[in-house]
N, C-alpha and C positions, 0 to 999 in steps of 0.2 A: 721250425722256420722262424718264429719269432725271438729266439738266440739269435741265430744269425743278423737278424736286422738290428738287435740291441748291439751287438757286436759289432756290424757295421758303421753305426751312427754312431757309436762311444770311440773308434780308432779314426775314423775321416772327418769327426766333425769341425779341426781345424780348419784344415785345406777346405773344407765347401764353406766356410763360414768366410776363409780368406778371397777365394774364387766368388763369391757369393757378392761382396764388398762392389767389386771389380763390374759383376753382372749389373748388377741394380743400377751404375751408374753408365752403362753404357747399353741397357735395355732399349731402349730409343731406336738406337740409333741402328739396331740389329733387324729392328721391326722395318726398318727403312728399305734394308740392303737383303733382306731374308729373298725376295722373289728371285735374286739374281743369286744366290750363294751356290744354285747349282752349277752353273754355266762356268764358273772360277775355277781355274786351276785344277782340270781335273786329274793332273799327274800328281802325286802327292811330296809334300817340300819335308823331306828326313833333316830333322834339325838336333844338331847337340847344343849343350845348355852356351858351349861357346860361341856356337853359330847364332844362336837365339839371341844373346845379349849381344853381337854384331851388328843383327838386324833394328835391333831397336835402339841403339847408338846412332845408326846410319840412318834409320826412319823416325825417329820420336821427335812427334811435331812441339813437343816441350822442352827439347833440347834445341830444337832448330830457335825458338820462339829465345832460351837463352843467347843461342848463339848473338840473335840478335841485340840482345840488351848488353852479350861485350864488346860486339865490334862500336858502340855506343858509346860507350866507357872508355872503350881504348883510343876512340878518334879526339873524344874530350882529353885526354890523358896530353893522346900527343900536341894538341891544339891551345892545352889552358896558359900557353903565355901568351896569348893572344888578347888577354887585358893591360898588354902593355903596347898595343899596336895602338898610332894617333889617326885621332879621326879629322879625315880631311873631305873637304866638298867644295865642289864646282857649284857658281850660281851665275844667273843673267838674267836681268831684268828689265826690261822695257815697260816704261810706264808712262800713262797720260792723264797731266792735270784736269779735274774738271772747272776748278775756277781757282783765282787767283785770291791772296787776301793782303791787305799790306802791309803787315808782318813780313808776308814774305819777297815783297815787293821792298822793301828794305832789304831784307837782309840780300836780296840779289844784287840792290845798287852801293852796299858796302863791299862787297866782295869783288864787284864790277870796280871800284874803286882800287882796291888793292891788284888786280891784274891789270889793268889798264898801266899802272906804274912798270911793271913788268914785260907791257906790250902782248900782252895774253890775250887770247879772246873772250871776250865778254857771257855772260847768260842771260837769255831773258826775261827783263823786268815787266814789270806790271804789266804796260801800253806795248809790247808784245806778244800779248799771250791772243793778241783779236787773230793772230796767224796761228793755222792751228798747227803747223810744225812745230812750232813756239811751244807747244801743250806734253810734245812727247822727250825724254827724256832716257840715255840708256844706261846703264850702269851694270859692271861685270864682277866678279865676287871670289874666293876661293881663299878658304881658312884652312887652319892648321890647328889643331887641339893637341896637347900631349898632357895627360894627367898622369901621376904615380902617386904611391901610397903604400907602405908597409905589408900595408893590410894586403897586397895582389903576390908576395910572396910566399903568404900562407897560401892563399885563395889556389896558388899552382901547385903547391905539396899535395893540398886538400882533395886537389884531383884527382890526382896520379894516386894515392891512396886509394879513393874509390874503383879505379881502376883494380887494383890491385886487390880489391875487396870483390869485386865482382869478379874476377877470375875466380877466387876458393868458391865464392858462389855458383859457380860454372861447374867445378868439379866438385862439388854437393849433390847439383844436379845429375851428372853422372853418375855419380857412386851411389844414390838413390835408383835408379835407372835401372843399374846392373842387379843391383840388389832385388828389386821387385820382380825380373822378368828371370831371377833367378831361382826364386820362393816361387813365383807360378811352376814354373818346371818343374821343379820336383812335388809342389801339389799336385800337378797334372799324372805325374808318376804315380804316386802315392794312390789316386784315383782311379789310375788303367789299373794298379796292383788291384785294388779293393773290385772293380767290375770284372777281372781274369776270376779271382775267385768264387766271384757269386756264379762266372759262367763256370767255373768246372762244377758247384754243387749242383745246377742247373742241370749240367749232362749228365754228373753223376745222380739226379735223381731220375731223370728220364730212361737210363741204364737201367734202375729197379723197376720203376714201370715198365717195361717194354719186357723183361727178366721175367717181373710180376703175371702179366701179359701172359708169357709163356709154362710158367709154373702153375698158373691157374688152370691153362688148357687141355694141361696133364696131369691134374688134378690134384698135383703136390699142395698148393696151399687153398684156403677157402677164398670164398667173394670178399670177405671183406678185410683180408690184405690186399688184394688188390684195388680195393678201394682205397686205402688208405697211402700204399705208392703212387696211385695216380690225382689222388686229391695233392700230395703232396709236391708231387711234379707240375701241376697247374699252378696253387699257389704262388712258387716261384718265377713265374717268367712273368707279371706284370714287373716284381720287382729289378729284375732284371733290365728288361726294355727301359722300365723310368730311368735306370742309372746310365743306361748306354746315349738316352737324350741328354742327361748332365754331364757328361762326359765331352759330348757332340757340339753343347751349347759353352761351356767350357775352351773348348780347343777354337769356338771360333772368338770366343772373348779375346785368347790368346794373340790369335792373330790380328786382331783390334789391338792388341797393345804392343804388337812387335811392326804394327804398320805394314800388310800384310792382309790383301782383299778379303773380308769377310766373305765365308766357305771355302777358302782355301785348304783342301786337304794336308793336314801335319799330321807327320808322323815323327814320335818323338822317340830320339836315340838315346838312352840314358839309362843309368840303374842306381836307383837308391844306395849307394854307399857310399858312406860320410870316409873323409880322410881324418884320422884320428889325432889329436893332437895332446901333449901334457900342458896345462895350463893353471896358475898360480895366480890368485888374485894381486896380492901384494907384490910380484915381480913385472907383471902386466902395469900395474898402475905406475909402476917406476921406469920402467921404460916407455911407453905408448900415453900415456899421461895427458902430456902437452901434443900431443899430437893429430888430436880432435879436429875434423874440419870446423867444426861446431862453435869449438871453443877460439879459433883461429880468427872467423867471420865475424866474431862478438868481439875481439882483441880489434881487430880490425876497425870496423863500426867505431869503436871507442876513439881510438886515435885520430879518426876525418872529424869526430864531435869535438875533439880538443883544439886541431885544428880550424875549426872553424871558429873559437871561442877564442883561440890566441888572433885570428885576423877581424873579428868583431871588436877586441879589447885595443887592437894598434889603428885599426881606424876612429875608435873612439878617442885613444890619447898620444896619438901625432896627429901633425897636420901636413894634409896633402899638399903638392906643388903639380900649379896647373901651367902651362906654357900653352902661349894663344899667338898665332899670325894671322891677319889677314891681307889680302891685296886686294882691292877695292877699285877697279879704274872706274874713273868717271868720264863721260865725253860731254864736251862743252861744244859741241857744233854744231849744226844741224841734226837733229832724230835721224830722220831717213836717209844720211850721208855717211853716218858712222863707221860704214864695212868699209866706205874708201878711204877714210881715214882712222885706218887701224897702223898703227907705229909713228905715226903725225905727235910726238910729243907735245903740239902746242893744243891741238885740241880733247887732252886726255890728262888727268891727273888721279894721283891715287890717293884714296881715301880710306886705308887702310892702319893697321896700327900692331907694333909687336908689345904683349906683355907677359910681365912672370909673376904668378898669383901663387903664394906659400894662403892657405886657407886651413880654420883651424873649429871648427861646428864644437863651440862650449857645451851647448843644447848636451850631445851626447857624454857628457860627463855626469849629467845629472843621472843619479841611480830607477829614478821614477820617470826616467824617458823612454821612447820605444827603444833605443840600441841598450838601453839598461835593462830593461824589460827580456830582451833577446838574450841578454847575456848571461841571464839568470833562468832563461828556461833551457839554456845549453848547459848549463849547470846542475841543473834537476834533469835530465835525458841523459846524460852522461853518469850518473846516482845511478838510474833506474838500470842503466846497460850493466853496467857493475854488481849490481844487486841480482840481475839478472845473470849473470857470468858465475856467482855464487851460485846461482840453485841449479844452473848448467853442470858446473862441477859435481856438487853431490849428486843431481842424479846421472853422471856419468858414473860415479864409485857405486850408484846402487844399480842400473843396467850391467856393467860389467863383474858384478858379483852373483848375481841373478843368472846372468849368463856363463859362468863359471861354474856352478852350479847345476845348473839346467844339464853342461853337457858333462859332468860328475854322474851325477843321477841317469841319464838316457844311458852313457857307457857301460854301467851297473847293468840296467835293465836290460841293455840290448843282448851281452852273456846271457844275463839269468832268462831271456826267450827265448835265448837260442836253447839252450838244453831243453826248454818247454815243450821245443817244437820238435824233438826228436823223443819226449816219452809222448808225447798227442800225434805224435804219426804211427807210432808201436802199438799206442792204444787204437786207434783209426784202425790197425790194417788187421790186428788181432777180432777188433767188434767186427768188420766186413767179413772176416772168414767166416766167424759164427754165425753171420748172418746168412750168410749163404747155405750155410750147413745147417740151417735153420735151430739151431740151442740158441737165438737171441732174437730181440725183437727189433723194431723198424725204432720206434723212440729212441732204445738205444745204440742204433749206431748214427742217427740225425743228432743223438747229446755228441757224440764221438768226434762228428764231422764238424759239430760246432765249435767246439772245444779243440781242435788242430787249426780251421781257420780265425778262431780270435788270438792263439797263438802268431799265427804266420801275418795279419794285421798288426796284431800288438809291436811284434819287432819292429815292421816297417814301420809303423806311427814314429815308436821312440827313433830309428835311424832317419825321419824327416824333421822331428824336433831336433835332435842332433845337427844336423845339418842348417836347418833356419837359426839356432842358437849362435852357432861358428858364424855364422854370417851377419846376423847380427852386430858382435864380440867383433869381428874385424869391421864392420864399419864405423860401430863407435868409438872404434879406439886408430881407427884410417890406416889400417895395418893388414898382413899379409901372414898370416899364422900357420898355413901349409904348403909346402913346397910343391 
């Protein structure tokens, strides 16, 4: 028995270490939902690996949570020339003096000077203001700004690049996505495989004791074989049971990550075999190369930092052009009269003014200014992405060699266990005869049956590493390697 569990934890310890990952972080939240897992779904949801990655495309609150960050991206995309829209605003002010001074009592009887020539109506001065009509004063507003600058032509490329950036990031997230809930699946396989086995030695040892049982009572064998078939048939079913709860605790993780009410009964459609493929390191990295999501989002990145560095450097050495109107009426009548003379050109004049401002900030030439200081850190972040995009590279050339490799070595192994598994079943069915006919012993047909099952594990390990390696292989390289 203890073959067997060495044999089991030496062929599964990938996938529960993978699964494992997945538990830990969603433990919580299983403890939460566990009272209700029976009540869920109690028809059971038969899923293929394609239906399974459907679901969590259409369910992954990580994808939704992207979704959100491009409709973001793309509203800014469509919207960034929107810093060339002028700002205009409506104003009206009503306001009343609290006292008079005569400053301004001057300046109202030179002004009263100059209309009175005109025949205009007058405003009042000083020895008016003891009426407190005389105090309030109304005045209407509405400006006109239009700024431009170089710098707002980058500033809209810079957008739309991000946009454009955040899209590959979008299908990052995807192709992550599919990728994970497609490594579960076949660990979930990998896992019913390794639990179907334990339960056929499980029956097959219960088969001897019950056998045993029956040989004893006819006195073919002594007490203590039958002691030893039924000690050995006990042994087995704790380990069983534990695997059928990891199994159980497993499939609801699953469903946790396909979005998908925890206790939902799955049943999973699927069979461990890998589609086989010829793969060449060197012709792989010449075609599929450049075609890295990875590498694309980092190329990406780079080009909005540039851009932003060429609309830092053109607003530092142009200078902007600002266009300013305002209309300003003023009313010279009575305060609390104004509304009935609105279009009364005599008691209304505007005090407004058009200008055209070319403005040119020397300050930011200085290299020890803050826009110098910006420029030089998009300078060094732009290094570092770069710098970065090298060590991207090489370890794409050592991921995809690694995984060239990998599935070199499993295709090898998976041949050489397969003929394993046809002399450890010869062997298997040869030791059960003799055990039956009793020329052998219970040890060695328990080496027998261990020795076919780490066989029939062994192959499925290597065809689930084969299969993670290929998936791997085509996502780092954003490729489609079996038809």
């Amino acid at each position: 028995m203890m073959g067997v569990n060495v044999m089991k934890n030496k062929f599964t310890a990938k996938a529960v270490l993978f699964l494992g990952i997945f538990l830990s972080s969603t433990s919580s939240f299983f403890a939460a939902e566990s009272e209700n897992a029976g009540k869920i779904n109690e028809r059971p949801v038969v899923l293929t690996v394609e239906q399974a990655v459907d679901f969590a495309l259409e369910n992954s609150r990580s994808l939704k949570s992207a979704d959100i960050d491009l409709e973001m991206k793309k509203r800014a995309s469509s919207t960034g020339w929107n810093v060339l829209l002028p700002n205009m605003q409506l104003t009206g002010t009503m306001s009343r003096a609290n006292e008079y001074s005569p400053a301004n009592s001057a300046s109202a009887q030179m002004i009263n000077g100059v209309l009175a020539v005109f025949g205009q109506q007058t405003i009042p001065v000083a020895e008016d203001y003891e009426d407190e009509e005389a105090r309030w004063s109304v005045i209407g507003g509405f400006s006109f700004g239009w700024n431009f600058s170089l710098a707002y032509i980058k500033q809209i490329q810079a957008s739309r690049a991000s946009y454009e950036s955040q899209k590959i990031s979008y299908e990052q997230t995807c192709q992550e996505t599919v990728l994970n809930v497609k490594k579960l699946f076949y660990a979930l396989l990998l896992q019913k495989e390794s639990l179907d086995i334990q339960k056929t030695t499980l029956l097959n040892a219960k088969n001897r004791a019950e056998q045993a049982e029956a040989d004893y009572k006819n006195g073919r064998i002594p007490e203590l074989s039958l002691l030893q078939t039924q000690v050995s048939y006990e042994n087995q079913k704790p380990d069983v049971e534990k695997a059928e709860r990891d199994y159980r605790q497993s499939l609801d993780m699953f469903a946790f990550v396909l979005g998908l009410p925890v206790g939902t009964d799955i049943k999973l459609d699927g069979k461990i075999e890998p589609s086989y493929v010829d793969v060449d390191y060197d012709t792989l990295m010449q075609k599929y190369a450049s075609s890295s999501l990875a590498l694309k989002s980092l190329d990406k990145n780079i080009d909005i930092l540039k851009m932003n560095l060429s609309a830092l450097n053109l607003s530092a050495y142009t200078p902007a052009l600002a266009l300013n109107y305002a209309w300003q009426p003023a009313y010279m009548g009575d305060a609390f009269s104004f509304a009935g003379d609105i279009g009364n050109d005599d008691k209304w004049y505007d005090a407004g003014s058009l200008s055209f401002t070319l403005a040119w900030n020397l300050t930011n030439l200085l290299p020890w200014s803050q826009t110098g200081q910006q420029a030089k850190n998009l300078k060094q972040s732009i290094a570092q992405l770069e710098i970065n995009r090298e060590l991207l590279t090489e370890n794409q050339k050592i991921s995809v060699r690694k995984a060239v490799d990998t599935l070199k070595e499993s295709r090898a192994q998976i041949d050489s266990m397969g003929r394993n598994i046809t002399l450890a079943q010869r062997a298997y069915d040869a030791t059960l005869k003799a055990y039956r006919s009793g020329t052998t012993e219970l040890l060695d047909l328990r080496d027998a049956e261990s020795s076919l099952n780490q066989a029939k594990l062994g192959q499925m390990s290597q065809k689930y590493n084969y299969i993670t390696a290929l998936l791997d292989l085509e996502n780092t390289l954003n490729t489609k390697l079996t038809k």
